[in-house]
C-alpha positions as a Markdown table, in Angstrom:
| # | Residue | x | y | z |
|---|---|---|---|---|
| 1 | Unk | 84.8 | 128.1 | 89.6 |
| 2 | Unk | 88.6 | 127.9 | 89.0 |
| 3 | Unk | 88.6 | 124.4 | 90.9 |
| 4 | Unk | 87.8 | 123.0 | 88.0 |
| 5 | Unk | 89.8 | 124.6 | 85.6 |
| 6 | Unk | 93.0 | 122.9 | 87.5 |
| 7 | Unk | 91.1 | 119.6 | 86.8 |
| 8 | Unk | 92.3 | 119.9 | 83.2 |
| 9 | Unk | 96.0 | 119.3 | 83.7 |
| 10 | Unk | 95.9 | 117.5 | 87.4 |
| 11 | Unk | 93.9 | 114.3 | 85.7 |
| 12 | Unk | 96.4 | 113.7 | 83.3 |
| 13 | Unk | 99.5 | 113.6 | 86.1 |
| 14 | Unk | 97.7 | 111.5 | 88.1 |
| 15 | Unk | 96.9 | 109.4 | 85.3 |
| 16 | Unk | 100.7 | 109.4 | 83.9 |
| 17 | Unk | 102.3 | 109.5 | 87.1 |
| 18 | Unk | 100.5 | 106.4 | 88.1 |
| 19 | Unk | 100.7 | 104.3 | 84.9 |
| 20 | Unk | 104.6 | 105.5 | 84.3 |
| 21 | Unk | 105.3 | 104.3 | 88.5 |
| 22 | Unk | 103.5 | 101.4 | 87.9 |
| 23 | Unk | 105.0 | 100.4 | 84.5 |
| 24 | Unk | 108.5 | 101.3 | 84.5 |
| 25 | Unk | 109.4 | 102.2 | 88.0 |
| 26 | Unk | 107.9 | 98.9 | 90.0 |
| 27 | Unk | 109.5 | 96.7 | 87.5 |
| 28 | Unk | 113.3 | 98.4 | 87.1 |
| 29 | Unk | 113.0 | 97.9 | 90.9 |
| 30 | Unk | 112.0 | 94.3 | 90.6 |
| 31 | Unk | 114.8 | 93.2 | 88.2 |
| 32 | Unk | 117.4 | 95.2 | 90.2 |
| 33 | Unk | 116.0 | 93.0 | 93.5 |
| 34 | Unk | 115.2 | 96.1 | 95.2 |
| 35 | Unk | 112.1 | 94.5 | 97.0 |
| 36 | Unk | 111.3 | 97.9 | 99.5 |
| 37 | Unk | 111.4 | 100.3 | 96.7 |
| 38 | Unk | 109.3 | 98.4 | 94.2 |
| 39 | Unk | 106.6 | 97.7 | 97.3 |
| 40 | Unk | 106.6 | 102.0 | 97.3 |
| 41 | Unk | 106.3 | 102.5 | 94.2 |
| 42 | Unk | 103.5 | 100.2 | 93.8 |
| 43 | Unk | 102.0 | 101.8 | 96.7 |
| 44 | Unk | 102.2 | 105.0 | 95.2 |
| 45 | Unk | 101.1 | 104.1 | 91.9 |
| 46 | Unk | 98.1 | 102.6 | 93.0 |
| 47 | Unk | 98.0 | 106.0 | 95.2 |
| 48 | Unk | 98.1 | 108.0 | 92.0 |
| 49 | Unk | 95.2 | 105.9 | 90.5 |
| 50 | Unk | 92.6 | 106.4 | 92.9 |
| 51 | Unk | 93.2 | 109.7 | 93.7 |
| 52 | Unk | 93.0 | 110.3 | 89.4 |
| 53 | Unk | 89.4 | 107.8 | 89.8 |
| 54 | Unk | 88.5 | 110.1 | 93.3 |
| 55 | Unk | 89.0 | 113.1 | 90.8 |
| 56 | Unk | 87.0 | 112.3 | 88.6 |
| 57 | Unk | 84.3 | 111.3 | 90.6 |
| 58 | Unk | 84.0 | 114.8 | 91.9 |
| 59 | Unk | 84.3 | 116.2 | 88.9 |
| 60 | Unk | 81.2 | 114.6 | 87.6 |
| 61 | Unk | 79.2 | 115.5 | 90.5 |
| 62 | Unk | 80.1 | 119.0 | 90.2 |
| 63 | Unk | 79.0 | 119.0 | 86.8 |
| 64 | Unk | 76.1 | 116.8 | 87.4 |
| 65 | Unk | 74.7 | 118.3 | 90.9 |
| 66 | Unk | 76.3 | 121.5 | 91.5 |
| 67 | Unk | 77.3 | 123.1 | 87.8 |
């Protein structure tokens, strides 16, 4: 039951996290040539996305199957 309670702040910092790494992070480290870092940061903002998709997922089969 409180599992999904915590759904209602952890979506959102997946979902910032990811599109803040993948907006301003990769591309600072791309115009300061920092090839390694930006190749992370994609990595993990792409990372950040699916697990926010992956959460959501099983938060509508909760609600769907299980609720």
């Amino acid at each position: 039951m409180e599992l999904v309670f915590h759904f209602g702040y952890v979506l959102p910092l997946f979902l910032l996290s990811s599109l803040y790494i993948l907006r301003i992070d990769k591309k600072g480290y791309e115009m300061a040539g920092m090839k390694r870092e930006r190749s992370v940061a994609a990595f993990l903002g792409w990372t950040n996305l699916l697990l926010f998709f992956l959460s959501l997922l099983l938060l509508f089969i909760y609600h769907r199957f299980l609720w």
